[in-house]
C-alpha positions as CSV (number, residue, x, y, z in Angstrom):
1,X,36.0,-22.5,70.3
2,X,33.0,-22.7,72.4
3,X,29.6,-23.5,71.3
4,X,28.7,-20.0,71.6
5,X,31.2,-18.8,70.0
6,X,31.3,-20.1,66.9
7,X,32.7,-18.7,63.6
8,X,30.1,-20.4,61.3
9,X,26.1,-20.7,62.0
10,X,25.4,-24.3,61.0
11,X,22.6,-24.5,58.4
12,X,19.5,-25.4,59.1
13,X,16.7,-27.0,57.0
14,X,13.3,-26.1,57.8
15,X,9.9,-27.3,56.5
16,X,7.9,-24.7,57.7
17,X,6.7,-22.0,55.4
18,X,9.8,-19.7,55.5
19,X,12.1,-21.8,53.4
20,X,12.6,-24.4,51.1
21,X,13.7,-28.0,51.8
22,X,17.2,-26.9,50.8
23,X,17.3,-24.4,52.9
24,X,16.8,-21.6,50.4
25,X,14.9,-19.0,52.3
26,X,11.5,-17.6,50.9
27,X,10.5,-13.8,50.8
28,X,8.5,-13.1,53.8
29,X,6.9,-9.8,52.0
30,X,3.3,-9.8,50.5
31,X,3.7,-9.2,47.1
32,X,0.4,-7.6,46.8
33,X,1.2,-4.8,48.9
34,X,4.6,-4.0,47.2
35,X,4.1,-1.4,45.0
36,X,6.9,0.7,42.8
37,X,5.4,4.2,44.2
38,X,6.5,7.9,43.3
39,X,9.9,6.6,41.9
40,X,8.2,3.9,39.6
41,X,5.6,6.4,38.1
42,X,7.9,10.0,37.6
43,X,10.1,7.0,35.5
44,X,7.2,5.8,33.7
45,X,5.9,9.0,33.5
46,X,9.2,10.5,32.3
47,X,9.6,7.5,29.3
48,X,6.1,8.1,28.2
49,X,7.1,11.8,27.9
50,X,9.7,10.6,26.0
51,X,8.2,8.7,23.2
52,X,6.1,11.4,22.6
53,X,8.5,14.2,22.6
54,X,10.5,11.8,20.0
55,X,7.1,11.0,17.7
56,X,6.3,14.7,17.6
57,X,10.2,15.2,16.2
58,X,10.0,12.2,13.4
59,X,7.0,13.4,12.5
60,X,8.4,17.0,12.0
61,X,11.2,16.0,10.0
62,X,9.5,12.7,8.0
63,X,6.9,16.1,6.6
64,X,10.3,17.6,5.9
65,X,11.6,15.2,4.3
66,X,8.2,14.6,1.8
67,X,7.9,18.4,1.5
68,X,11.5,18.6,-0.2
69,X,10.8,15.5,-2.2
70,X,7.7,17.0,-3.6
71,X,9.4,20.1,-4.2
72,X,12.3,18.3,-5.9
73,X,9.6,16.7,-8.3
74,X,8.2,19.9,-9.0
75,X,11.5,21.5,-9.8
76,X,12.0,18.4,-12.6
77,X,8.9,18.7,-14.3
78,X,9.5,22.5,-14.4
79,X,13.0,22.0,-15.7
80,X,11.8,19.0,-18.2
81,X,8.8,21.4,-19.9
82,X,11.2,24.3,-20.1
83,X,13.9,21.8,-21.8
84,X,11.3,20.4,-24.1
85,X,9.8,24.0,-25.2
86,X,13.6,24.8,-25.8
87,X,14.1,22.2,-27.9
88,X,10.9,22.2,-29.7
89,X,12.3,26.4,-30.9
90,X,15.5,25.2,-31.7
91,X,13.6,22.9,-34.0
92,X,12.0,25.3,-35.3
93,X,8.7,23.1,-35.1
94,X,6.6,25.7,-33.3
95,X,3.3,23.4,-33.4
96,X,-0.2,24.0,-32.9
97,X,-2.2,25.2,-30.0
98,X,-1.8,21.3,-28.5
99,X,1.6,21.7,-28.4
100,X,1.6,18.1,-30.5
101,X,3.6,19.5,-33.9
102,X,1.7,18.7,-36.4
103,X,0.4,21.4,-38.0
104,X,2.7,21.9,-40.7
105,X,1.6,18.2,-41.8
106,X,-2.1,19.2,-42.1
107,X,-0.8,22.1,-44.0
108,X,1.0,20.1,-46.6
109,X,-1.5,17.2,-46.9
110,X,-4.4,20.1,-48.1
């Protein structure tokens, strides 16, 4: 082949700004005037909508979630004092006015 016609462009190595000494070539773009644009921001803008949309939701169902917990607790205690009356009239210990049981002992001691 001719030298004008060659298959292969023969490396070069330059020591001028636009590349390295191994011939690795450097960008030639500013990178101060490179900027992601439209495309970077509606993405941005469209993961920060997002998060939020997400935080509003856990925050919906972690209330939920406490809301049936409490209500779960008030169900037991409701259950446990009905229990405990229950068993205090099959007992037959009716008590006093503070529900303790003892007035059948004061009435015995006097």
């Amino acid at each position: 082949m001719s030298a004008t016609g060659s298959a292969a462009p023969t490396p070069t190595t330059s020591t001028s700004g636009t590349g390295t000494a191994t011939g690795t070539p450097q960008p030639t773009v500013d990178a101060d005037l490179v900027t992601p644009g439209l495309g970077g921001f509606l993405a941005l803008f469209g993961l920060a909508l997002a998060l939020y949309l997400l935080g509003r939701s856990m925050a919906r169902r972690v209330r939920g979630v406490d809301q049936r917990a409490r209500l779960a607790a008030e169900d037991r205690a409701e259950e446990r004092a009905r229990r405990e009356a229950r068993e205090r009239e099959a007992a037959g210990g009716h008590g006093d006015a503070d529900g303790t049981g003892d007035a059948g002992e004061r009435d015995r001691r006097d």
